[in-house]
VOMARDO-211451 format. One line per 3 residues: number of its first residue (from 1); their letters; for each residue x, y, z of C-alpha. Coordinates in Angstrom, 3 decimals. Each point is the difference from the previous one (the first is absolute). Example, Ala and Ser with C-alpha at 12.3 -4.5 7.8 and 13.67 -1.06 7.14 Angstrom:
1	AS	12.300:-4.500:7.800; 1.370:3.440:-0.660
//
This chain:
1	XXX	-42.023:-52.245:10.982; -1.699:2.839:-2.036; 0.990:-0.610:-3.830
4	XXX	-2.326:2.485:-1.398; -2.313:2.858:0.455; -3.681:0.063:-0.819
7	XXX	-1.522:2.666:-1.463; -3.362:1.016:-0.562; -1.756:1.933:-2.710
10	XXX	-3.289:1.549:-0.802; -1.118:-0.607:-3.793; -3.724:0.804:-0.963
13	XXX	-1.519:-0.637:3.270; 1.919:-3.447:0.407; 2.559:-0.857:2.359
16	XXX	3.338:-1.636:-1.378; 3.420:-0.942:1.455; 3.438:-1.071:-1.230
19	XXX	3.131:-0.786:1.591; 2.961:2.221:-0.166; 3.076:-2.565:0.282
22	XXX	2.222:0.973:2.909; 3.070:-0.423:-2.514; -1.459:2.182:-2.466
25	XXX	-0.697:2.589:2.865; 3.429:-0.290:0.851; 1.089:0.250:-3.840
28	XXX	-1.979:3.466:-0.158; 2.012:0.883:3.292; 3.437:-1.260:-1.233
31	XXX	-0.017:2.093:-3.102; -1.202:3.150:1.687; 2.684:-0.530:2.250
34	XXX	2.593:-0.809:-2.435; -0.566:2.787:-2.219; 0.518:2.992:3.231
37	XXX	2.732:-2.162:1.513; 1.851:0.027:-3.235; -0.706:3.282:-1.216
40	XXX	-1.502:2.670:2.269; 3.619:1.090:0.897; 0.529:0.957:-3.687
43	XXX	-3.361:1.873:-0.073; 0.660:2.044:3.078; 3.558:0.399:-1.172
46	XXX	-2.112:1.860:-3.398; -2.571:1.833:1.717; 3.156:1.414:2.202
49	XXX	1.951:0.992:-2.858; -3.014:1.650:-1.634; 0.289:2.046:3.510
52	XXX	-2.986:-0.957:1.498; -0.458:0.283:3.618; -0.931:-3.064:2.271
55	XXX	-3.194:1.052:0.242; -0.499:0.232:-3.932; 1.921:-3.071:-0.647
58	XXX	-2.788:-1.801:2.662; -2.316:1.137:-1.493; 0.990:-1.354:-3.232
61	XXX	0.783:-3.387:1.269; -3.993:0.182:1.188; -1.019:0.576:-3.013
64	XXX	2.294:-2.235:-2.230; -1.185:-3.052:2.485; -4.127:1.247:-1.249
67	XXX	1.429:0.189:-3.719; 1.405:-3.209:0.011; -3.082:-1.366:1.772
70	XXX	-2.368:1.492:-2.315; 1.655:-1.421:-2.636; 0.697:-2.873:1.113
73	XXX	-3.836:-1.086:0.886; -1.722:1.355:-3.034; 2.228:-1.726:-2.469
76	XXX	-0.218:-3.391:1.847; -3.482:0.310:0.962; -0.700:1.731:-3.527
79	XXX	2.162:-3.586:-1.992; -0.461:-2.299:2.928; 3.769:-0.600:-0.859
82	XXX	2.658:0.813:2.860; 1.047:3.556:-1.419; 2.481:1.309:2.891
85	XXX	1.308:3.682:-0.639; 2.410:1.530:1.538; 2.082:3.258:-0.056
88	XXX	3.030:0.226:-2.429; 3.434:-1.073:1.749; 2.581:0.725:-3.015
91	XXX	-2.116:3.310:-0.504; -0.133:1.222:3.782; 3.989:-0.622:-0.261
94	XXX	0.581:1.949:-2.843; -2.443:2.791:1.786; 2.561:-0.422:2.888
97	XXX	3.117:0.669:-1.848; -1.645:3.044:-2.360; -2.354:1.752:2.032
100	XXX	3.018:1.800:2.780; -0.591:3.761:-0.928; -3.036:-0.075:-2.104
103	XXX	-2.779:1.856:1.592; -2.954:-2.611:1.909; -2.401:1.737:-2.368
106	XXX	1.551:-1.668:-2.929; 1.075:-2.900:1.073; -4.065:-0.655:-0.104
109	XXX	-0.242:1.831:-3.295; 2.550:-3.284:-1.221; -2.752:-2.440:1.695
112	XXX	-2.742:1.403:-2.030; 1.880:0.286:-2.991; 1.199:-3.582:0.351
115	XXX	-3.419:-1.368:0.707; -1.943:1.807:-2.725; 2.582:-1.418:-2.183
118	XXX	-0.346:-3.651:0.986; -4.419:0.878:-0.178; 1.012:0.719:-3.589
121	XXX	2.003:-3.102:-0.662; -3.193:-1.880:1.673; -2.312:1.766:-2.481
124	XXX	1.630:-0.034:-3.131; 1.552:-3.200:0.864; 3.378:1.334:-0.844
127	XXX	1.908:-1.987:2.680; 1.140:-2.701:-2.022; 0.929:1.586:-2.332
130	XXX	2.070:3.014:2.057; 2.200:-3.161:1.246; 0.667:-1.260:-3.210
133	XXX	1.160:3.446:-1.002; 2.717:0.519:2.895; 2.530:-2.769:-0.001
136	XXX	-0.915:-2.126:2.928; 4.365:0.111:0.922; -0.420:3.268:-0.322
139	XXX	-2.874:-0.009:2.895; 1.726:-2.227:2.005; 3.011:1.689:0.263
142	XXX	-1.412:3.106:0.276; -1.880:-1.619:3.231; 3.369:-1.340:1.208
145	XXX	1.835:3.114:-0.059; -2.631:1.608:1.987; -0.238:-2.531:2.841
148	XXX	3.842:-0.340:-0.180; -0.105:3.076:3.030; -2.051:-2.201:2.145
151	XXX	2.318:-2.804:0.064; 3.332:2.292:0.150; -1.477:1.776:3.203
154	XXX	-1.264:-3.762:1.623; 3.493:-0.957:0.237; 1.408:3.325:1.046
157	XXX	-1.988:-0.337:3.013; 1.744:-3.260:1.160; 3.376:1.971:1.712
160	XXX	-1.641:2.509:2.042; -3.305:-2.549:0.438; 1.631:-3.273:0.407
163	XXX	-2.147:-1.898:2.520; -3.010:1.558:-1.544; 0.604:0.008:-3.488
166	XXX	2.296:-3.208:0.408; -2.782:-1.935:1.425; -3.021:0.801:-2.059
169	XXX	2.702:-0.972:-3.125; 0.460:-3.068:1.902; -3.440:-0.722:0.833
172	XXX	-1.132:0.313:-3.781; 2.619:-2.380:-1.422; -1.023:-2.444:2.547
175	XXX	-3.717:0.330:-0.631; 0.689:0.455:-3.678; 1.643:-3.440:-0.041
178	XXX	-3.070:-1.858:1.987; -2.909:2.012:-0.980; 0.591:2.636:-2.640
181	XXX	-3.563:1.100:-0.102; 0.655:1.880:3.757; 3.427:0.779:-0.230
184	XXX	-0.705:3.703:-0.236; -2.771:-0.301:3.107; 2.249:-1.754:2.271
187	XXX	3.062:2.510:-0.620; -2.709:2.365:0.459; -0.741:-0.861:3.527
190	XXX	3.681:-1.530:0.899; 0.662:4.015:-0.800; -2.842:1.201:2.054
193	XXX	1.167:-2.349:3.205; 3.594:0.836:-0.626; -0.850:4.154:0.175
196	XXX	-2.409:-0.494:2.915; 2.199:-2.035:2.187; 2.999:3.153:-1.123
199	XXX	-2.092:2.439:1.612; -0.207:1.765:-4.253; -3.605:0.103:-0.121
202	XXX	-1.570:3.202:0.650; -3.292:-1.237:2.130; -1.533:3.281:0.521
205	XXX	-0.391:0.654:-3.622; -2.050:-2.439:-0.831; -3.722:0.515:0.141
208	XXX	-3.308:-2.132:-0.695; -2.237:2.964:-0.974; -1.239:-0.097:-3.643
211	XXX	1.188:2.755:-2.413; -1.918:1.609:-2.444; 1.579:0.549:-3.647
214	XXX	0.660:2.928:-0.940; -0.927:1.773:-3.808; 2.634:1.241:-1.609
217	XXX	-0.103:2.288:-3.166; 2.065:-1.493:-2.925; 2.607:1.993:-1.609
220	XXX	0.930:-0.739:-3.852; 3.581:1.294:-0.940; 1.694:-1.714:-3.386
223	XXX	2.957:-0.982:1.598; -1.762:-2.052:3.156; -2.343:-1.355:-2.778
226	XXX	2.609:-0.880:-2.132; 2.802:-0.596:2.253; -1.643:-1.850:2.852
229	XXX	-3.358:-1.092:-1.435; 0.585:-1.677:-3.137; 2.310:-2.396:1.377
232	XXX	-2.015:-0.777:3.245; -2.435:-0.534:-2.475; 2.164:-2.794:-2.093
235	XXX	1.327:-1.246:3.011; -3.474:-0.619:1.743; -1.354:-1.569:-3.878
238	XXX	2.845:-2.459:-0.446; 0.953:-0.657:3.511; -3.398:-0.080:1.616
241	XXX	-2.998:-0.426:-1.900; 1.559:-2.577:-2.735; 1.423:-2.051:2.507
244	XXX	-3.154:0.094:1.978; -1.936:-1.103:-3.239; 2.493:-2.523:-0.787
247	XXX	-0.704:-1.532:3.615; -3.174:-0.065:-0.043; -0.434:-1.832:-3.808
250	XXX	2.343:-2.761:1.249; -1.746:-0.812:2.872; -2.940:-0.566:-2.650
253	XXX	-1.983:3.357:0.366; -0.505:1.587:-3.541; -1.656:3.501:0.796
256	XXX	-0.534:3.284:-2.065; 3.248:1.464:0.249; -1.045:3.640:-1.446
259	XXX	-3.161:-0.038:2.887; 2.775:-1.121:2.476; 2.484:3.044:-1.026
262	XXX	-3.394:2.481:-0.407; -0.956:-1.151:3.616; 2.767:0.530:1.860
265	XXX	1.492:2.765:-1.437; -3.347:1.754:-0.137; -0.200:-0.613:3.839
268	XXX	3.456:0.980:0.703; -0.845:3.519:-2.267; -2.718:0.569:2.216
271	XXX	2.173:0.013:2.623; 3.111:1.056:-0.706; -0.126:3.430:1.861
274	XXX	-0.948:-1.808:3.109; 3.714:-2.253:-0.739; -0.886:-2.924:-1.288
277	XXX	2.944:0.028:-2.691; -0.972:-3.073:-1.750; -2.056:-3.347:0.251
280	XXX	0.936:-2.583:-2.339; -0.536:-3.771:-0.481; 1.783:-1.561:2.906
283	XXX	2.607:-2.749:-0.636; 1.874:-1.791:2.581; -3.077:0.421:2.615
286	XXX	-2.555:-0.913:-2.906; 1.643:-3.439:0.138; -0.721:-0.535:2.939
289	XXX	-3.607:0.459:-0.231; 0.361:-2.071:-3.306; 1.236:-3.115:1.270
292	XXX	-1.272:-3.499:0.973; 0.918:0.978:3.530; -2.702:2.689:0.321
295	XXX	-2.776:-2.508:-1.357; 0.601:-3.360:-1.646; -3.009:0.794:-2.761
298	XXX	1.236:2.890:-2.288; -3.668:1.434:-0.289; 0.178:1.071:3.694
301	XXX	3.056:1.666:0.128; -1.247:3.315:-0.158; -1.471:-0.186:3.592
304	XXX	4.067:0.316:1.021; 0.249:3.024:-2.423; -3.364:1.104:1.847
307	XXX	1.465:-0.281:3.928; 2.951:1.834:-1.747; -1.919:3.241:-0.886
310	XXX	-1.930:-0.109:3.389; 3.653:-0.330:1.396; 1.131:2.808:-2.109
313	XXX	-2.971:2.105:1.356; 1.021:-0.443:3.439; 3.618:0.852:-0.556
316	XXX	-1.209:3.332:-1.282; -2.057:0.199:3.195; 3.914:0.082:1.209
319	XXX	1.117:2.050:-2.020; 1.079:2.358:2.348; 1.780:-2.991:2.266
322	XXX	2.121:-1.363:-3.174; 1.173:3.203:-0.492; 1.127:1.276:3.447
325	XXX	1.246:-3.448:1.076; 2.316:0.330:-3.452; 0.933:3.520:1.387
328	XXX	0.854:-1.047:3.321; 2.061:-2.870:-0.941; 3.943:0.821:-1.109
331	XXX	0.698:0.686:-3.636; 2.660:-2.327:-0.255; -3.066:-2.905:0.714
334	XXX	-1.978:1.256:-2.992; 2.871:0.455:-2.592; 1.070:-4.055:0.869
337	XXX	-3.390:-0.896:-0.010; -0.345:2.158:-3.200; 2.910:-1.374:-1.779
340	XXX	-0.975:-3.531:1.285; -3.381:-0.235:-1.399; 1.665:1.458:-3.824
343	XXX	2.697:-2.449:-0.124; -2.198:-2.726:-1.844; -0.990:3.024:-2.158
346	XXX	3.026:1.539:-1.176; 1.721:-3.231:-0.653; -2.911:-0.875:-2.235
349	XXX	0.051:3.041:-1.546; 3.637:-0.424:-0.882; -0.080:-3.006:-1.359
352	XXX	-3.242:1.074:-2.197; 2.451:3.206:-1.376; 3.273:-2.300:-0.708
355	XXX	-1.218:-3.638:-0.715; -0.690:0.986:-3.904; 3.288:0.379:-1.311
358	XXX	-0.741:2.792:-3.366; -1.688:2.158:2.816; 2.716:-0.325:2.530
361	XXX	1.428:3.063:-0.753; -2.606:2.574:-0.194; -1.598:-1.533:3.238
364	XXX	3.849:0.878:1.672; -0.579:3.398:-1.339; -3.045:0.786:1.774
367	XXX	0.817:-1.683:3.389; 2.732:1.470:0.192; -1.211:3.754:-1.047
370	XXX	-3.270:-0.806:2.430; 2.416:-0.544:2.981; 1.633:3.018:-0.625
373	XXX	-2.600:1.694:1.804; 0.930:3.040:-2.322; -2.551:2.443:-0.939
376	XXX	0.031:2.134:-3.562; -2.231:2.855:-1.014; -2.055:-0.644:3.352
379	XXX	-0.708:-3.657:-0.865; 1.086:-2.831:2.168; 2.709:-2.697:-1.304
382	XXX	-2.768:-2.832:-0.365; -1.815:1.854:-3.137; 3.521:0.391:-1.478
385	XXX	1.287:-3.362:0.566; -3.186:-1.510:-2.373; 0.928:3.413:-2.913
388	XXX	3.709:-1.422:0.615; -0.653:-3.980:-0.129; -2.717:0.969:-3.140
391	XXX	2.691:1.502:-1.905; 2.649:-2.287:1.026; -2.808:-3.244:-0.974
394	XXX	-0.666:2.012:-3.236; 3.436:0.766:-0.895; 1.635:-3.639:0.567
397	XXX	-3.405:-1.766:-1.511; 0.736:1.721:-3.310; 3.837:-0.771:-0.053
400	XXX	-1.246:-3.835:0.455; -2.172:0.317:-2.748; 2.267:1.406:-2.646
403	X	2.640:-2.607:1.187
//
């Protein structure tokens, strides 16, 4: 049986090889795959409500799979430490549930905005100290009120959807009781089998020809800025990037976090008119890649991290495929999957917002004014729910205090 693959290199006239583990192959693959199964849904669901067409929205999916790539090679080739990016999930939902009416144009104005923003935090090195400043509750609730939509709308698809919706729910507890690490991949495909063999696939519209991106010029308006960008920004910061960083130091790997945030969100500026609305430090897949079961010695575990930006690179070679198999497949199958893959998320992000007692209150506030969905002066409910929680944390913080 094959356990690895050799490779061979060229260095100063000299031939050398090394082995590439098959399981840290497979690692690379398995967090690739991971990271579209769980979230791709939610992306498309964003690039939709930003009213992009299927072609555009292939077209960004191409070029987000070269981003994240990119990215992903030249920090772990650059550290020699498995660095896995990835896009932002919690961000590409809250594009989702803000972007319906705002013109495409804009919606990639916010992208730039967001990633010049986190270039700055890499630069100045203001990133620890922006969290410190907003009340992680507040964050976290602010998170959970966003993705509260996406599990609302998985469950409303069960009456109408039962034996899809049903089964994919029932595949994921099942897998998420024996092997929680594929849970989301096997309701994946127990929804893709359970569509084809129901005759709701749409065959024709799926194609295997590449797509090229497509440049769009940014748009700056205060209220998208403001409204939109500032808390895609937060969200993609606290709920993204510092979870990605926290990750990667407990699996051992200490790196430059202002080059990390200047790298990525310098890529992801450059470009953000082609779509690519974010790349961040990746998380959940990153663990993957940073585990004994990709390679047993720690100092080798950026080969996995490696196969996963080559990986990455061919998924944005299918671009075009991800996309129109995602438009071809019934909507009820993305919002379960959708709502599936952010239950671990907005659970966690409830229990960050309510498990400190003296911020209980003020982290109530701004769920509940961020699930409003309400919009005020032309900005959307998320940027108000932080103003309200701030006050509410400020407020209540002082009454403590002269009690």
């Amino acid at each position: 049986m094959v356990n690895s693959l050799d490779v061979i290199t060229h260095k100063r006239g000299s031939m050398r090889s090394f082995s590439l583990p098959l399981p840290t192959l497979l690692a690379g693959f398995v967090a690739v795959l991971v990271g579209y199964a769980s979230s791709a849904a939610i992306v498309w669901q964003a690039a939709d409500a930003a009213g992009a067409s299927p072609a555009v929205i292939a077209g960004w999916m191409t070029m987000l799979g070269i981003g994240m790539g990119v990215s992903t090679l030249v920090l772990t080739l650059w550290f020699r430490a498995p660095v896995l990016t990835a896009w932002s999930t919690p961000g590409a939902a809250l594009l989702a549930t803000s972007l319906p009416g705002v013109p495409i144009q804009e919606a990639v104005g916010v992208f730039v905005f967001a990633s010049a923003l986190i270039v700055l935090c890499g630069v100045t090195g203001l990133f620890a100290r922006l969290m410190i400043f907003i009340p992680h509750a507040l964050a976290a609730a602010m998170l959970a009120g966003i993705l509260l939509r996406f599990g609302l709308q998985a469950f409303a698809t069960l009456p109408d959807n039962l034996l899809l919706c049903g089964g994919m729910l029932c595949a994921w507890l099942i897998a998420k009781a024996l092997a929680p690490r594929y849970a989301i991949v096997v309701a994946l495909l127990v929804g893709l089998l359970l569509a084809g063999l129901t005759g709701r696939i749409a065959a024709s519209a799926i194609t295997v020809t590449p797509v090229l991106p497509v440049f769009t010029v940014p748009h700056f308006t205060l209220a998208s800025l403001l409204g939109i960008g500032v808390p895609f920004f937060l969200v993609t910061m606290a709920s993204q990037n510092a979870p990605g960083i926290a990750t990667m130091q407990a699996a051992g790997y200490r790196l430059p976090v202002s080059t990390l945030m200047t790298v990525t969100g310098g890529i992801a500026l450059l470009l953000a008119p082609f779509g690519v609305f974010s790349i961040c430090i990746a998380a959940i897949t990153a663990a993957i890649c940073q585990s004994p079961e990709a390679h047993p010695d720690a100092a080798k575990r950026w080969q996995a991290a490696a196969a996963a930006g080559v990986f990455y690179l061919l998924a944005g070679i299918a671009g075009g495929s991800i996309a129109t198999l995602l438009t071809a497949l019934p909507q009820a199958w993305i919002m379960m999957l959708a709502g599936l893959a952010l239950l671990g998320t907005i659970s966690g992000s409830l229990w960050q917002a309510l498990v400190d007692e003296t911020h209980r209150d003020a982290a109530v506030v701004t769920f509940l004014i961020t699930a409003s969905g309400f919009t005020l002066g032309g900005i959307g409910s998320a940027f108000w729910g932080l103003v309200g929680g701030g006050v509410s944390y400020w407020i209540l913080g002082r009454a403590r205090r002269v009690r």
